[in-house]
N, C-alpha and C positions, 0 to 999 in steps of 0.2 A: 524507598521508592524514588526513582530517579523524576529530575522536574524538563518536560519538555514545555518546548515553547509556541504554542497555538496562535494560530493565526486569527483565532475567532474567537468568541464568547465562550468561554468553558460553561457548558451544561452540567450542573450541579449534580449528584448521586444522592438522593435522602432514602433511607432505609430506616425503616423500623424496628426497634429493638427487638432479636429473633434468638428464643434460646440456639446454640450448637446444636447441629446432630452431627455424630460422629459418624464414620462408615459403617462400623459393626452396630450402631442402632437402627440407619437407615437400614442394612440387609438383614437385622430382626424384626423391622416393623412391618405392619400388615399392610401401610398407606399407599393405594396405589399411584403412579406418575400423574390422574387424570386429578386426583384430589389435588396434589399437592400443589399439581399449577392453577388449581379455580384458588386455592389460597389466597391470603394479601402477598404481592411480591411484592417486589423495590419498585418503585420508580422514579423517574425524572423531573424533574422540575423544571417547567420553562421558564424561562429571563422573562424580564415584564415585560409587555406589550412594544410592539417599534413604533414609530410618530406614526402617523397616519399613511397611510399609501399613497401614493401618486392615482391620479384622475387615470381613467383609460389602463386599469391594470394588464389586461388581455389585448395584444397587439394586433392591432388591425394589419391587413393585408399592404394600405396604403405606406402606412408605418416601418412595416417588413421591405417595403420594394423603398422607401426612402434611406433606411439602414442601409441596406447593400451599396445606397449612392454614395455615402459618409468619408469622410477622409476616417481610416482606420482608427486613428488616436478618439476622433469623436466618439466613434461609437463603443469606444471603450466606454469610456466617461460618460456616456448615457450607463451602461449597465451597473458601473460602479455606483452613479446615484439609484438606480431600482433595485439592486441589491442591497445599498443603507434603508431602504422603505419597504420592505419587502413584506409580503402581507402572511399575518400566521399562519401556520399550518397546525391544521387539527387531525387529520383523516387525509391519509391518500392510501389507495390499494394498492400501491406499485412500491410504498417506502416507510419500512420501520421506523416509526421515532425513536424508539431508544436506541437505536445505532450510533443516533449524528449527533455531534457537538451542538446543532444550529440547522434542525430538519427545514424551518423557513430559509434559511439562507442559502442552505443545500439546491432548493427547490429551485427556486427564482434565478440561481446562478446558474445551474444546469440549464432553464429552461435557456437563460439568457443567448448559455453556449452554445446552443443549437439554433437560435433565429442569428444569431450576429458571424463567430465564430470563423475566420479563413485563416488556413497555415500554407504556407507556398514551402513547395519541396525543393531544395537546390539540388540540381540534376547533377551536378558534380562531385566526382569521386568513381577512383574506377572499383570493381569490383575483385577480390569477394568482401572490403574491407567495407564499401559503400553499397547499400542498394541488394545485399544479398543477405536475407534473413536467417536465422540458424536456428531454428526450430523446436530442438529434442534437448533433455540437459535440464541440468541445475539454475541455467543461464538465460533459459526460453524466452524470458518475459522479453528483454532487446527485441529480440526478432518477433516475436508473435507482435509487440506494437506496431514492429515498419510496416511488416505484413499487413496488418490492417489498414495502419494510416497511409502506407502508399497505394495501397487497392480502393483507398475513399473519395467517390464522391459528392458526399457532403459539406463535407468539412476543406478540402483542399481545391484551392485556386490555383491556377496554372498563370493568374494575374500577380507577378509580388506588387505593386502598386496597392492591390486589394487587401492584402495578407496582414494580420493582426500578431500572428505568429510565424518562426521562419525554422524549419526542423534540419537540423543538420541529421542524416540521417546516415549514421555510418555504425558500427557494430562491435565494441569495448573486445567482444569474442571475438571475433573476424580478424579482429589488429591483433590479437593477441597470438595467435593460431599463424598467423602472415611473417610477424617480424620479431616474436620473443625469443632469442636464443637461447635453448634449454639450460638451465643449468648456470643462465646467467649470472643471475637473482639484477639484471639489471633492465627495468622499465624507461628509461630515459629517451630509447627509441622510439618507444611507442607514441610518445607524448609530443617529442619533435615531430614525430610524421603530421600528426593531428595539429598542429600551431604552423606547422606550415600549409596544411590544409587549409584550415581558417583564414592567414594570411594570404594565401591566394583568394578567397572567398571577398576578403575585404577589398582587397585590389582589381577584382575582376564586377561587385556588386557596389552599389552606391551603401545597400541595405545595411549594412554592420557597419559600418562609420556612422550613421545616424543615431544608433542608439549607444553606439561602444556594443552590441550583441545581446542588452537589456530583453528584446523580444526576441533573441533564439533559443533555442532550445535541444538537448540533446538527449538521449537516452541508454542507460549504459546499467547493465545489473551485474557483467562480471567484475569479481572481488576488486580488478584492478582499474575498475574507470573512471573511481576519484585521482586517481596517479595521473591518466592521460590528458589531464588536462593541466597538471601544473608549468608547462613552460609557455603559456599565452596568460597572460595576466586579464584581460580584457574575458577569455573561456573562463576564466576559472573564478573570478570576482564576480562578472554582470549575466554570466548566460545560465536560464534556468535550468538545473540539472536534474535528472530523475535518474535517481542512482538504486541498486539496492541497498551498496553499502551506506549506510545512513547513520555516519557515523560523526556526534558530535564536540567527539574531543579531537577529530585529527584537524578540523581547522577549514577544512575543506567545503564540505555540506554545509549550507545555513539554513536553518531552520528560518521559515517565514519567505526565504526565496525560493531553494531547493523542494523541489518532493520526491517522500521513499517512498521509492519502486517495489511491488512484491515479487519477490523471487517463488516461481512458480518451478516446480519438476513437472515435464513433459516428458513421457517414456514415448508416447506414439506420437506423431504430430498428425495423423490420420482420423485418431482419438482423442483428444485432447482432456477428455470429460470421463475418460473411461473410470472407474470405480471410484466417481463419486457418490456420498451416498455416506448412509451408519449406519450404527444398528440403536434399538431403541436402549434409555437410559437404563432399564432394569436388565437389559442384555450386557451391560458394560460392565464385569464384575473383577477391571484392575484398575484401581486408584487412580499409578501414573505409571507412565510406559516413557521409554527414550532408551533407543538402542543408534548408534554411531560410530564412526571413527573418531580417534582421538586426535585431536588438535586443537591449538587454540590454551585460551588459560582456561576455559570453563569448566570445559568436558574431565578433564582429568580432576577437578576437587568434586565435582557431580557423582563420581565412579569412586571415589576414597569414601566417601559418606554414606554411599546409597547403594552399590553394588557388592549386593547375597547379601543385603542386612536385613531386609523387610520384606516377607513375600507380596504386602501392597505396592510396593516402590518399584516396577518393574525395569530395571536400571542396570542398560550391558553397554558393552563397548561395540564393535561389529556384533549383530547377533548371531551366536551361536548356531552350528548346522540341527544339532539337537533339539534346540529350539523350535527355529523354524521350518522344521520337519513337521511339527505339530501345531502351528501354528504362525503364519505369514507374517512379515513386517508388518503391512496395509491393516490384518486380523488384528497385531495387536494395537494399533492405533483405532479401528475401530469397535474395539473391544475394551477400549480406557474411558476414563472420566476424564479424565487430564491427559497433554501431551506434553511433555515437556520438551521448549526448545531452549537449549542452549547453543551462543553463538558458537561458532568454531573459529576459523583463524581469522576472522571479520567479525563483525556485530551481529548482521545479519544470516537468518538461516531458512532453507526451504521448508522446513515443518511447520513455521507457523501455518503459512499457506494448506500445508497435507492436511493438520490437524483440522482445517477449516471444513477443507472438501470432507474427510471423511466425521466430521459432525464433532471431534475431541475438542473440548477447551481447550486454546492454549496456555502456555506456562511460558511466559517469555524472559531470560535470563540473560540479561545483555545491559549491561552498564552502558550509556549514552546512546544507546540506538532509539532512531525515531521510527516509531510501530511505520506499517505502508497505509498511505491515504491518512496519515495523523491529523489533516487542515478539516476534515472535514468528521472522520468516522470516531467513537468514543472508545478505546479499546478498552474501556474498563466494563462496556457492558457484555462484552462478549471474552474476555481472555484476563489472566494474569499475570501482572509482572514483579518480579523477586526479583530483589536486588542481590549482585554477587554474593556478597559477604555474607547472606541470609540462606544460603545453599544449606546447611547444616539443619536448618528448621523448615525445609519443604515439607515435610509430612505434617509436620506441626500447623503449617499456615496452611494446607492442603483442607485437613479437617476441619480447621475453624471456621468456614465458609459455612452457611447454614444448607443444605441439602435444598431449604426453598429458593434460594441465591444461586445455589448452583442451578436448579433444572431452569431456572430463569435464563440464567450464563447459557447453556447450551441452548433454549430456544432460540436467543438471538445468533449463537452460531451458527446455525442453519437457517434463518434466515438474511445475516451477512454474507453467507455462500456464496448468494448471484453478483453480488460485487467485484469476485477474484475467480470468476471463470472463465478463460479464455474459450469463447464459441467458434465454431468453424467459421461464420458471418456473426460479426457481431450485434450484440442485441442492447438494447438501452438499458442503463446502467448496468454495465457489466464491465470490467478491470478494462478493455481498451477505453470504455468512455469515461472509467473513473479515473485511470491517469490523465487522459487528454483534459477533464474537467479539473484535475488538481494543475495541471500545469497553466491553464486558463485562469484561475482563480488566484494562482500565483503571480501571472501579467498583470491584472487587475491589482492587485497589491500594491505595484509597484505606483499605482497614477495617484498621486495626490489632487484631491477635488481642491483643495484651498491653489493652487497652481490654476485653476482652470478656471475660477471665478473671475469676473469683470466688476 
């Protein structure tokens, strides 16, 4: 099991000793879905209690219109102290507690981000590099965020003087598509354009010299957007990055600054929602399913072990026209208990996200990669991860899961769903407000309260 680095209080997993059920007992037994979830499941265990709250929990109006007056840094460091005090949460209708690391901290911070919360857009950059979203692809998620965060007005100031956050808003895909010479294999372009970008931005704005770029921010899910920022030192050290590749052996990502981005597949950008959805657990009668191309180190030892040896392990390379003649890619992802994602030529892959929409556990097989939304979300309660080297015993760690642990696992997949769905307009807690709140939460990080005391 690979160890990431939380930005929060690790919420603890206790589970009660549960004989195994195997597959082939679970599709012997008579016990219906509806029993096995009134069962004892696993639960969560909350951290002890936080000091006391602060007087005045629920912010008066007066409060709200004196916030907006604040010098920006203040009102961080107000949320920062009502985030350390933040009162428990027992019951909300809108949020799963066994999701979050820290469901009170979740709470009070989001709410925080919504009363305080200004990102000022710099209108510079010509387009299609800047300012022009790319919708459709493996790559979506860049674009469906500008899209939303430039179309918001909530959240965005047209005041930087006001602005808490500063969005550099240009398109990892857009640059790449604009200046990669095919066949180069060299990115060094890409990365000069954007450091001279910046460098203009500092030259032309007081705002990035102020912080060294601590409170900007940028967004980037194709494979190569940790690259474009390695020739500004200041981009690639101090500005929060929300990348998908989240990757943290290459030096780049830091976990505790940085947040992974979910790599979302977008076929329609008309539909974005289009066959979300499952089928129920007694309908799902293949183990694990992962069908791909080959690339990367993972995929090709997933396919020596696992492909034609097990008719549970449903395990192809591209699938088969054979195949899916009888049965769709989409069919057999929701027709798995498990999805398995392994990385391809990055850490990162789109089926975790698939697996989500379409109700499969995921199976996440990626050496140093930081799960998306890891500050905040538990992905132990909804997904599993196998470490490389343990490829050879998926079936084996597959089974040993108790069947009541699994329908557990998959209720909270379907209820984490609303977290990573890109809506036509978005809706509260939903992936554009879960990044814009990890990358909020990430600023927050950054203020030391001991700095701020008199």
């Amino acid at each position: 099991m690979r160890k990431f680095l939380p930005k929060i209080a690790l919420v603890l997993m206790v589970e009660e000793e549960i004989p195994a059920v195997t597959l082939e007992e679970k599709l012997q037994s008579n016990m219906s879905e509806e029993k096995i979830l009134a069962s004892p499941l696993p639960f969560l265990a909350f951290p002890p209690p936080p000091p006391p709250p602060l007087p005045n929990r629920r912010m008066s109006s007066s409060l709200q219109r004196n916030l907006w007056s604040w010098p920006p840094h203040e009102a961080l460091v107000y949320a920062k102290k009502e985030i350390a005090h933040a009162s428990p949460v027992t019951d909300d209708p809108n949020l799963h507690a066994p999701l979050f690391r820290n469901i009170s901290v979740f709470k009070r911070s989001y709410e925080l981000m919504e009363q305080i919360l200004k990102v000022y857009i710099y209108p510079d950059g010509r387009r299609p590099i800047f300012h022009q979203p790319h919708l459709r692809g493996i790559y979506a998620s860049e674009g469906w965020f500008m899209k939303h965060m430039e179309g918001n007005r909530q959240f965005v100031t047209r005041d930087p003087e006001k602005a808490h956050l500063f969005y550099l808003s240009y398109s990892a895909r857009q640059l790449q598509n604009a200046l990669y010479v095919p066949d180069s294999h060299n990115m060094r372009p890409l990365s000069i354009f954007l450091r001279d970008h910046v460098n203009w931005i500092a030259a032309k704005y007081p705002f990035w010299n102020r912080t060294h770029g601590s409170d900007h921010f940028l967004v980037a899910c194709h494979d190569w957007g940790p690259y474009t920022v390695n020739e500004h030192e200041e981009l690639s050290k101090n500005t929060i990055k929300a990348l998908c590749n989240a990757d943290l052996s290459e030096g780049i990502f830091t976990a505790g600054r940085d947040v992974s981005l979910a790599e979302t597949t977008i076929r329609n950008p008309r539909k974005p929602l289009r066959y979300v959805g499952g089928k129920r657990v007694s309908q799902r009668s293949i183990l694990a399913f992962f069908a791909g191309n080959m690339h990367g180190r993972v995929r090709p030892t997933l396919l020596k072990f696992w492909q034609g040896k097990d008719e549970d392990m449903r395990i192809y390379g591209p699938l088969p026209n054979r195949i899916s003649r009888k049965m769709s890619y989409v069919e057999h992802m929701k027709s798995s208990k498990y999805c398995i994602c392994p990385m391809g030529y990055e850490v990162n892959s789109p089926r975790i996200v698939e697996a989500i929409y379409y109700e499969c556990v995921p199976v996440i097989i990626a050496d140093n990669f930081v799960p998306p939304l890891n500050e905040v979300l538990d992905w132990s309660a909804f997904s599993v991860i196998v470490a490389e080297k343990d490829i050879p015993k998926l079936k084996e760690i597959l089974l040993a899961i108790p069947m009541r642990k699994y329908m557990w696992m998959q209720a909270n997949v379907k209820m984490v769903q609303k977290h990573f769905l890109w809506n036509p307009r978005p809706l509260r807690y939903d992936l554009f407000h879960m990044i814009l709140h990890s990358i909020w939460f990430s600023r927050l990080n950054q203020i030391s309260l001991r700095e701020t005391t008199t």
